[in-house]
N, C-alpha and C positions, 0 to 999 in steps of 0.2 A: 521559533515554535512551529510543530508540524501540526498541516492540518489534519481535523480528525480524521478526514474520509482516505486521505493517503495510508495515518497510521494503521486503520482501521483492515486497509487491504494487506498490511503488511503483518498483522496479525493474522490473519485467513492463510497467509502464502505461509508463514510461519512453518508448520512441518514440512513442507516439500521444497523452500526454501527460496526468496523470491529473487526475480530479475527482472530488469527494466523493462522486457514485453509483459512479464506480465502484470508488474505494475502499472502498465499504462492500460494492459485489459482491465484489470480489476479496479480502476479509476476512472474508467470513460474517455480516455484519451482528453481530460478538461486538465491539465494542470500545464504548465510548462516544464519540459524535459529540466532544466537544472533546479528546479523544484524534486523532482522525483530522484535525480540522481543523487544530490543532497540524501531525500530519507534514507536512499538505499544505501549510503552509506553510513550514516546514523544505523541504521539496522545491522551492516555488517560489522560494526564496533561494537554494538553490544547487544547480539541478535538475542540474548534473554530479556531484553526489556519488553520484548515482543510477544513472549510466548504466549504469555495471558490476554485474552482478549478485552478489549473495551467493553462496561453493560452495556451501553447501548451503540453498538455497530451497523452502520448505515447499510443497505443491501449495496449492491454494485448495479449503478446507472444501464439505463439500456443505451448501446452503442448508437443505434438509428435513431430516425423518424419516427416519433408516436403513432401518428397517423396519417392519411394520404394527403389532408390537408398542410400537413409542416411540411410535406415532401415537393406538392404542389409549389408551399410559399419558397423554398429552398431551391426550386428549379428557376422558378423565377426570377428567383437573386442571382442567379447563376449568367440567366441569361442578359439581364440588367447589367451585370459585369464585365460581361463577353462581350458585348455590346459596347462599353466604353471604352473597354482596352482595344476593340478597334478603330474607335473614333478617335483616342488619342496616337493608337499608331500611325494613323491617317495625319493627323495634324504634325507630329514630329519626323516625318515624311515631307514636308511643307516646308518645317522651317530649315531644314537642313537644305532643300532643295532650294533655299533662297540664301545659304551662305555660300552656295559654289558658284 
């Protein structure tokens, strides 16, 4: 089963005719590629199914950060992370340095 909000972009792209950037723009980049690749090829098997749109079709997500505050918490994940991966390169640094 596809999900709505993929089908829903693949009605939209429907005239102009879709492909996998712009299925992943008109999705939000949230889905996993053989997700999308799957619809798009559901879609090029029987891209009539497509023509018509869904009643109710979801708008397309915004790409970014809402506001400065997700951007804020999202740097700070960033830095949280960066932060570990050098403390574990630091640490696998260590144990190698104690098998030679």
């Amino acid at each position: 089963m596809m999900e709505p909000e993929i089908r829903a972009a693949l009605c939209r792209l429907h005239d102009t005719g879709p492909t996998l950037a712009l299925l992943k723009k008109q999705t939000g980049h949230r889905f996993p590629l053989p997700m999308l690749i799957s619809a798009l090829q559901s879609y090029k098997a029987n891209p009539d199914a497509f023509a018509e749109a869904p009643q109710t079709m979801p708008a397309a997500p915004e790409a970014g950060p809402s506001s400065a505050s997700d951007l804020e918490e999202l740097e700070h994940r960033v830095a949280t992370l960066e932060a570990l991966v050098t403390q574990l390169q630091a640490e696998i640094a260590q144990l190698l340095a104690r098998q030679k």
